[in-house]
N, CA and C of each residue as an Amber inpcrd file, in Angstrom:
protein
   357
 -70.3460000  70.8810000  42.2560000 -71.4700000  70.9550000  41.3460000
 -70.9400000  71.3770000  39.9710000 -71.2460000  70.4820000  39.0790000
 -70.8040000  70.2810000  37.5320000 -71.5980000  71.6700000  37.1290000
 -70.7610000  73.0930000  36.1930000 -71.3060000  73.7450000  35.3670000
 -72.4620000  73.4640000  34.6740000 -73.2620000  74.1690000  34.2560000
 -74.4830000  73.9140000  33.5450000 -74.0410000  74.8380000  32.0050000
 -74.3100000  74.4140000  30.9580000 -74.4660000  74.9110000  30.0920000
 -75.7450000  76.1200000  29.7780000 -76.1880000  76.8300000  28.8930000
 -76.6190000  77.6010000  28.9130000 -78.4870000  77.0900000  28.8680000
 -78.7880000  76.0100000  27.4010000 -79.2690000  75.3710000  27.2180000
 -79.7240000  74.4270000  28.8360000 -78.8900000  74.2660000  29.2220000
 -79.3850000  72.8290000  30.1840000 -79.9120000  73.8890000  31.3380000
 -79.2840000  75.1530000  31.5830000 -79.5690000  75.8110000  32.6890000
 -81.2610000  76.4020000  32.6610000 -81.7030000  76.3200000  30.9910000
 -83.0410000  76.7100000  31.2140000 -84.2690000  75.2260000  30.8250000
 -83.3670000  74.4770000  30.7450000 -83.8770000  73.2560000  30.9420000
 -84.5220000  72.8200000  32.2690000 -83.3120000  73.0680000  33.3190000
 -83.7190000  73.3270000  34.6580000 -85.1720000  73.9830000  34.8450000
 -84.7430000  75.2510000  34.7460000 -85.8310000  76.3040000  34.9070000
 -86.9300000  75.6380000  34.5310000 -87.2480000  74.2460000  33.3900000
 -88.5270000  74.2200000  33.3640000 -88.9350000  73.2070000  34.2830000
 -87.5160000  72.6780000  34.5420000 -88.1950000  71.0670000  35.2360000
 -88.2800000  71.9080000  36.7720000 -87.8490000  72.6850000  37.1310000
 -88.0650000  73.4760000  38.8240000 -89.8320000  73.9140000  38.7390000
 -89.6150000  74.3810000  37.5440000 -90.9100000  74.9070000  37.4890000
 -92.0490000  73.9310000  37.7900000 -91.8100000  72.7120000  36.7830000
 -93.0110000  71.4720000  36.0920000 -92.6830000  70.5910000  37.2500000
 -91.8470000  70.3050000  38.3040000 -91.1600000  69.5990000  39.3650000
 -91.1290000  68.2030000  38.9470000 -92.1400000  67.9090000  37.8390000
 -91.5880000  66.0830000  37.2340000 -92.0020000  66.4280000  35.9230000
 -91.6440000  65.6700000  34.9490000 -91.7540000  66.2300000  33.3620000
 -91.2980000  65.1140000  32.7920000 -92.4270000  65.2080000  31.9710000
 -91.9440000  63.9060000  30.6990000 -91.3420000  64.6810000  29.5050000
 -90.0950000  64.1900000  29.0160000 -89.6420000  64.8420000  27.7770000
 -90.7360000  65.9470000  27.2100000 -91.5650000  65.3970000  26.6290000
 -92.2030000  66.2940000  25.6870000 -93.2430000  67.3300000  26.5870000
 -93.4040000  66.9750000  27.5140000 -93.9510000  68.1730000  28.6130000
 -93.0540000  69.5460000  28.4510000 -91.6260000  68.9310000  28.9050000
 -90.6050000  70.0680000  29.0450000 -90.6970000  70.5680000  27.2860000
 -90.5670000  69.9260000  26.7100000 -90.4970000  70.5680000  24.7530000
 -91.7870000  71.5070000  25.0350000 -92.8390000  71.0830000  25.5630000
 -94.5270000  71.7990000  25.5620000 -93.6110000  73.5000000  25.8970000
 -93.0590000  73.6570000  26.9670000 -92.9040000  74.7410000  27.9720000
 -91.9550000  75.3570000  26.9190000 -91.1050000  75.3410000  26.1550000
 -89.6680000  75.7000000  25.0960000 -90.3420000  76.5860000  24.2660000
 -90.3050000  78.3710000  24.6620000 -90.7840000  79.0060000  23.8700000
 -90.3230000  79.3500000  22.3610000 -89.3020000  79.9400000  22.5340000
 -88.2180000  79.9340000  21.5170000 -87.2720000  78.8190000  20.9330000
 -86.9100000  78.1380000  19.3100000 -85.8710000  77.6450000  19.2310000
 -86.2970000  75.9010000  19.9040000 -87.4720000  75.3750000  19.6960000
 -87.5580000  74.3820000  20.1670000 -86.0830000  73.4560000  19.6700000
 -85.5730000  72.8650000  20.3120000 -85.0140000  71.3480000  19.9570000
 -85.6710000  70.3800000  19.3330000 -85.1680000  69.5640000  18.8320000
 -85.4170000  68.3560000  18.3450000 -85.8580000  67.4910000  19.3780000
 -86.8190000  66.5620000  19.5790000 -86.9760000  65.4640000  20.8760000
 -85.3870000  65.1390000  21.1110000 -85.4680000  64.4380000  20.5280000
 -83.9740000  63.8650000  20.6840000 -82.9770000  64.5970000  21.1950000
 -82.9450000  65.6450000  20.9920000 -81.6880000  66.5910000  21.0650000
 -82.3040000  66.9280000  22.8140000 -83.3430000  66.9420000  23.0420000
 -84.2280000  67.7790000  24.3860000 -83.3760000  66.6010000  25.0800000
 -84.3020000  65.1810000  24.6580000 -83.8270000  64.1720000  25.6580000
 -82.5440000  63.6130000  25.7250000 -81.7380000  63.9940000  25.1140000
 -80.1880000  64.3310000  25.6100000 -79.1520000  64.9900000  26.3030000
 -79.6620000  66.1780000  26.4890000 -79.7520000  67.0740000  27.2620000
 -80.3900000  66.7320000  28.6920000 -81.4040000  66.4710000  28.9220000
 -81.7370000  65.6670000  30.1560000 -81.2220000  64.8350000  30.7540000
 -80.8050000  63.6520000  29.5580000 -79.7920000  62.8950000  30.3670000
 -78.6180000  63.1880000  30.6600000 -78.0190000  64.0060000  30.0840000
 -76.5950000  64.7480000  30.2260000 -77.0360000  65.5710000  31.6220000
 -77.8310000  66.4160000  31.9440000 -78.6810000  66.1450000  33.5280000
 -78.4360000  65.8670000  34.6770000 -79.1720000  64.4280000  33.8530000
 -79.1250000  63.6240000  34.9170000 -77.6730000  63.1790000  35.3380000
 -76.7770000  62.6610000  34.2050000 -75.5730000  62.6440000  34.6080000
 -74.4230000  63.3600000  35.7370000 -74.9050000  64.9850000  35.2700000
 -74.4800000  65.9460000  35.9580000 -75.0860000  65.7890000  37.6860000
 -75.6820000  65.1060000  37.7620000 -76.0690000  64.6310000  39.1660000
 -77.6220000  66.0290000  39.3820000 -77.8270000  66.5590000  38.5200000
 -79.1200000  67.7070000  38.6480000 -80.7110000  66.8090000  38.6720000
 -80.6830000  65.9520000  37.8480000 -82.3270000  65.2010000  37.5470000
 -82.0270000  64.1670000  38.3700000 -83.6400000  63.1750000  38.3300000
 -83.5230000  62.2220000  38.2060000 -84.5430000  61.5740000  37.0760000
 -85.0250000  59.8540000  37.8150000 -86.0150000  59.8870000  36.6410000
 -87.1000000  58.6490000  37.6640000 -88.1970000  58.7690000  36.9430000
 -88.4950000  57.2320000  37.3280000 -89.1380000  56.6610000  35.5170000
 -89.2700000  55.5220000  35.7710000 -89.1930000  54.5290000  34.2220000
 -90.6140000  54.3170000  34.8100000 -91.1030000  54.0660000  33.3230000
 -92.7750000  54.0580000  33.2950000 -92.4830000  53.0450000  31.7400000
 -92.1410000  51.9510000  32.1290000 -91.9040000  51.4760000  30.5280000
 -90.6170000  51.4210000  29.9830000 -90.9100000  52.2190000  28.5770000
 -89.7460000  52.2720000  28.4200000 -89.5280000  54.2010000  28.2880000
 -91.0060000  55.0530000  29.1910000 -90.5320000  56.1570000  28.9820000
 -89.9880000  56.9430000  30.3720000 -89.5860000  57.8680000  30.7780000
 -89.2940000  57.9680000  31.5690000 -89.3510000  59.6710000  32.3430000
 -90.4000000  59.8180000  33.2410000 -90.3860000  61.3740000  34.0890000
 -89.2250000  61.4520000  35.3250000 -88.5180000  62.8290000  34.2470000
 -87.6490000  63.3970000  35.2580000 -87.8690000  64.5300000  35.9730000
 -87.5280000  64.6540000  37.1860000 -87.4870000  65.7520000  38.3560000
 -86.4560000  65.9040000  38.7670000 -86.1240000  67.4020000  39.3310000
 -84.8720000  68.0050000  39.6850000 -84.6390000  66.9970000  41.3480000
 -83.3130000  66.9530000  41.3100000 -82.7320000  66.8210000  42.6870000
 -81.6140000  67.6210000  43.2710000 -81.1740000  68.7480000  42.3920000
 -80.9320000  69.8870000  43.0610000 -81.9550000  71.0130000  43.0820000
 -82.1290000  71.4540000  43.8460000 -83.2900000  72.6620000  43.7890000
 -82.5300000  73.7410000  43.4700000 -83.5050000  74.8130000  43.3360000
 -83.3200000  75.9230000  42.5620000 -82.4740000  76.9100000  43.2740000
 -82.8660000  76.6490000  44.9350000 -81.5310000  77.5420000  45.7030000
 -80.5880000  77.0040000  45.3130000 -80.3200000  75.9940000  45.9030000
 -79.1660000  74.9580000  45.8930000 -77.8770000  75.6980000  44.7760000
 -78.6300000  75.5450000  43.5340000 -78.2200000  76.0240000  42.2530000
 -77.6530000  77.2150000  42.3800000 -78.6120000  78.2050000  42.7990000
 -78.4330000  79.4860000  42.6270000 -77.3020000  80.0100000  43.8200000
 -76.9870000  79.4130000  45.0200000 -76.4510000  79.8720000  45.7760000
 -74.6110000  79.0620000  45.2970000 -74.3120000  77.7250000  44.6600000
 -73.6570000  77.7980000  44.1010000 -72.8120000  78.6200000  43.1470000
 -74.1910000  78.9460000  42.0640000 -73.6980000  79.9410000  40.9560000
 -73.2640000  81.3750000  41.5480000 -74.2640000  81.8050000  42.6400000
 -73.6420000  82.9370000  42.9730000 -72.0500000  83.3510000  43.5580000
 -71.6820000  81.8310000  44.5590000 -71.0160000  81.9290000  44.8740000
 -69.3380000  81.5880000  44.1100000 -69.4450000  81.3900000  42.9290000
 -68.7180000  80.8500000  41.6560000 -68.7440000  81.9540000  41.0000000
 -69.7520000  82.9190000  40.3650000 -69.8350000  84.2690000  40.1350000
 -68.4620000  85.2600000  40.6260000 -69.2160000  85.5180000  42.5670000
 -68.5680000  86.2200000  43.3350000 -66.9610000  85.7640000  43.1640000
 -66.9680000  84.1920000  43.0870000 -65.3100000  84.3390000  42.9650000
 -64.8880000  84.6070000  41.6170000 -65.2920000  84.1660000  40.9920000
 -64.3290000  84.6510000  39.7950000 -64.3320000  86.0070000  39.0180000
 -65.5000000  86.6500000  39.4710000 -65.6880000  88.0360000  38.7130000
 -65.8220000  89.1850000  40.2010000 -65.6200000  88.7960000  41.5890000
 -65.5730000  89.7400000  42.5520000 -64.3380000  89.9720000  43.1490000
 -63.7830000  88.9220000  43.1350000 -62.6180000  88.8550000  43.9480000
 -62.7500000  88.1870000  45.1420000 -64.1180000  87.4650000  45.2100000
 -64.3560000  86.8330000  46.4180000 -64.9500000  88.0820000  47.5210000
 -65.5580000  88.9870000  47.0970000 -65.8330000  89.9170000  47.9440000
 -66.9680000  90.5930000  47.3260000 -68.1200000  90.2260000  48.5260000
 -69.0910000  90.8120000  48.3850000 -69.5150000  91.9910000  48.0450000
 -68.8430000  93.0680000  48.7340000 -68.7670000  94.8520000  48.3290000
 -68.4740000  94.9610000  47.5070000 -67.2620000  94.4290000  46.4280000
 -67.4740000  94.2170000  45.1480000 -68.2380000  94.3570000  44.4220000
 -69.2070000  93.2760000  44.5940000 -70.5500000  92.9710000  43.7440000
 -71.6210000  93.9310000  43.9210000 -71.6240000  94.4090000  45.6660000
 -72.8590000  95.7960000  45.8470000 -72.4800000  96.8590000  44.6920000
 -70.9090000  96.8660000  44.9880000 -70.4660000  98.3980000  44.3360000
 -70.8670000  98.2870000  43.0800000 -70.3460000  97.2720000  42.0480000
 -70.7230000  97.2770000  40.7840000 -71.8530000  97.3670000  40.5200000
 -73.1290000  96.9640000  41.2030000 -74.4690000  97.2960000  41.3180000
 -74.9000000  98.4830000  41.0520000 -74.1370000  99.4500000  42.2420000
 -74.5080000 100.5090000  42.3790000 -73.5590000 101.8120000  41.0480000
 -72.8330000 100.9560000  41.0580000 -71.6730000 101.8500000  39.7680000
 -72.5150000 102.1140000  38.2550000 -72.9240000 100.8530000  38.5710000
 -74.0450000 100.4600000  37.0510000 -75.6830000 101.1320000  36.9010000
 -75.5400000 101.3190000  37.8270000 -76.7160000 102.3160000  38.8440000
 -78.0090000 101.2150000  38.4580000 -77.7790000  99.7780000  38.8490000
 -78.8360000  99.1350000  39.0710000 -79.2340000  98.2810000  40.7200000
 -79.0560000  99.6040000  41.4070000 -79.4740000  99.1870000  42.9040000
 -79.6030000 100.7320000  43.2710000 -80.2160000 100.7660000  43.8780000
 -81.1620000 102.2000000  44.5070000 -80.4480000 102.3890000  45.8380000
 -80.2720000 103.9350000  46.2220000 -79.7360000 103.8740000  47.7130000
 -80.9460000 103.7820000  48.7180000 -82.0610000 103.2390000  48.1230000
 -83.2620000 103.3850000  49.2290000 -83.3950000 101.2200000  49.4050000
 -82.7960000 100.9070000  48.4640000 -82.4320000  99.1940000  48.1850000
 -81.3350000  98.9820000  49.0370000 -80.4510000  99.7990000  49.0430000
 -79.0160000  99.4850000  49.8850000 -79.3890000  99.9830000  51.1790000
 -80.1520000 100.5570000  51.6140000 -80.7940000 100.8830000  53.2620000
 -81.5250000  99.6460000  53.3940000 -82.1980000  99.2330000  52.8230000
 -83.0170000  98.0030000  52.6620000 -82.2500000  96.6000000  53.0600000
 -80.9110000  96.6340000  52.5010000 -79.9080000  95.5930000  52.9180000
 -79.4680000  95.6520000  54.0760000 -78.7180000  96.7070000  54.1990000
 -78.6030000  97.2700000  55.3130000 -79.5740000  97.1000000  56.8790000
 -80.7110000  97.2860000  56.6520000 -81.9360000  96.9930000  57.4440000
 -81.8640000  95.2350000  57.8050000 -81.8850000  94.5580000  56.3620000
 -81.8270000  93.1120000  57.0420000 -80.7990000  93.0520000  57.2190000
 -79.2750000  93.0740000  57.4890000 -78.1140000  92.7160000  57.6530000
 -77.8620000  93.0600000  59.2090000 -79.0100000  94.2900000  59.7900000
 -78.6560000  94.8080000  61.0880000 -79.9960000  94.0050000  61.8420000
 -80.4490000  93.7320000  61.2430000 -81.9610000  92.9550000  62.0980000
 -81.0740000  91.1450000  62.2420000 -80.6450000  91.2330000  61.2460000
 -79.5210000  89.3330000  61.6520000 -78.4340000  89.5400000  62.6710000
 -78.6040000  90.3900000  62.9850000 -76.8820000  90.8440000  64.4540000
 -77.8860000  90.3400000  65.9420000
């Protein structure tokens, strides 16, 4: 799975959201910093390229929808994350959580809880 740029990654986010979207639907949803049409629908197709959209043709315009879903995505990225910034190791990633003190020890019993209920 081809990197996503920063831009295209919340591009996603709208088409997961909107699940089919005509260009200017997705521009509708662009709170901040709109793009240019053009610039939007380039980005889409760059997308689609990336194997993430698709489309169907209505003419000569065309609604695209995701064909990777949003896990899909996310369990990639996480796992691309974990390697390059964990060491490939999960406890890693708890610890820094907890180092940063953004995980609770009543959250890590919580993990703990589902990790012993999957045995």
């Amino acid at each position: 799975m081809q990197k996503l740029t920063n831009k295209e990654e919340e591009i996603m986010h709208i088409l997961w959201k909107l699940k089919k979207a005509f260009v200017k639907d997705v521009l509708a949803e662009i709170v901040e910093e709109k793009p240019h049409y053009n610039t939007l629908s380039t980005i889409i197709r760059n997308l689609e390229e990336k194997g993430y959209v698709s489309h169907t043709a209505y003419g000569n315009t065309h609604q695209y929808f995701p064909i990777v879903s949003k896990e899909e995505y996310r369990k990639a990225f996480m796992n691309t994350a974990i390697s390059h910034y964990f060491n490939n190791s999960y406890k890693n990633l708890v610890s820094f959580f907890a180092e940063e003190e953004k995980i609770t020890a009543d959250e890590l019993r919580e993990i703990l809880d589902l990790i012993e209920k999957k045995k």
